[in-house]
N, C-alpha and C positions, 0 to 999 in steps of 0.2 A: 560469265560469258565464255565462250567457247570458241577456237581456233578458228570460226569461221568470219564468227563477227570481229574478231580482230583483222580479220583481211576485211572485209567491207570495211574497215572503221580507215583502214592504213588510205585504202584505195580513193575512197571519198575526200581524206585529207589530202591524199596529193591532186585530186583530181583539183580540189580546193586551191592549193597553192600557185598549180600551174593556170587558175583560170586567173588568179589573182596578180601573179605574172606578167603574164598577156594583158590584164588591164592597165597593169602598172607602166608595161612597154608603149602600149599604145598610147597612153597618157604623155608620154614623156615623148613620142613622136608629135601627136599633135602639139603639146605650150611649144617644142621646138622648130615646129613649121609654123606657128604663129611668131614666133621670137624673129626667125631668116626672111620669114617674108617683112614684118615689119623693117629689119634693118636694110633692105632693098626698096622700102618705098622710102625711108629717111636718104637713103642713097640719091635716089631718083629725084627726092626733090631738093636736095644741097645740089646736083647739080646744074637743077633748073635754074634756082635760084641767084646760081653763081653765075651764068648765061646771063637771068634779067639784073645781075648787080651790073657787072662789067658794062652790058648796054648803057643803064641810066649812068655810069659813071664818063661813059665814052660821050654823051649827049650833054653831061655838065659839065667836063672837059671845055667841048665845043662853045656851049653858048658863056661860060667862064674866059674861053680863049677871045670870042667876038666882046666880049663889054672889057676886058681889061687890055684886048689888043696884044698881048702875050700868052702865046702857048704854057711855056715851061711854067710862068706863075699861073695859068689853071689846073696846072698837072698837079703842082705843089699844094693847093689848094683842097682837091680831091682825095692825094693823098693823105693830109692832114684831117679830114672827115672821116678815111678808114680807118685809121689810127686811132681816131677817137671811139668809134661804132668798135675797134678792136679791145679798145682799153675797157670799155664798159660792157662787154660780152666777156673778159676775162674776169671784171671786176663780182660779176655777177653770176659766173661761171654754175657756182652749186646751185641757185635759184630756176638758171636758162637752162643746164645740161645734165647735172648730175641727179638733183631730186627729181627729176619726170622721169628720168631713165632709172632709178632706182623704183619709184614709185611704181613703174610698167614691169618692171620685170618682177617684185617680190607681188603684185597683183598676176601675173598669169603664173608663177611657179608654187603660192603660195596660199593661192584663194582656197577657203573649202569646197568640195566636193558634194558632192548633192547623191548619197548612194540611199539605193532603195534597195 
């Protein structure tokens, strides 16, 4: 080979590299807007959710307070149902929060690629 084809051989590899670059960058832009946008709809709906808790709990307060004729014991009451729904959402912690959010994220950072 001869001085030339070594500059076409050099030229091609970097053309190569920097395309493979740019797919690697752009890759890593998209799993990452899929990643941000997911953590803004989990966002959006813990706070919905926490909206519709508060209401059903403001509503079982009420009709706890009309059949026991005491406020503070339906408050107490209430409370003692979060604590519970708290204690079994901690209990259960890996199962409800960590395996799906594991499971989601080594599936969009990890999946193979499909190159042609």
């Amino acid at each position: 080979m001869n001085e030339i084809d070594y500059k076409k051989l050099l030229a091609e590899a970097r053309r190569f590299f920097s395309l493979e670059w740019n797919y690697t960058k752009l890759t890593a832009v998209e799993k990452m807007a899929i990643l941000l946008s997911s953590i803004a709809f989990v966002g959006v709906v813990f706070i919905i959710c926490a909206f519709i808790l508060q209401l059903l709990f403001s509503a079982l307060i009420s009709v706890l307070a009309e059949a026991l004729g005491c406020t503070w014991g339906a408050q107490l009451i209430a409370v003692g149902i979060l604590l519970v729904l708290l204690l079994v959402v901690f209990a259960f912690k890996r199962q409800l929060i960590v395996d799906p959010v594991a499971r989601f994220v080594s599936k969009l950072f990890l999946k193979p690629e499909d190159k042609e």
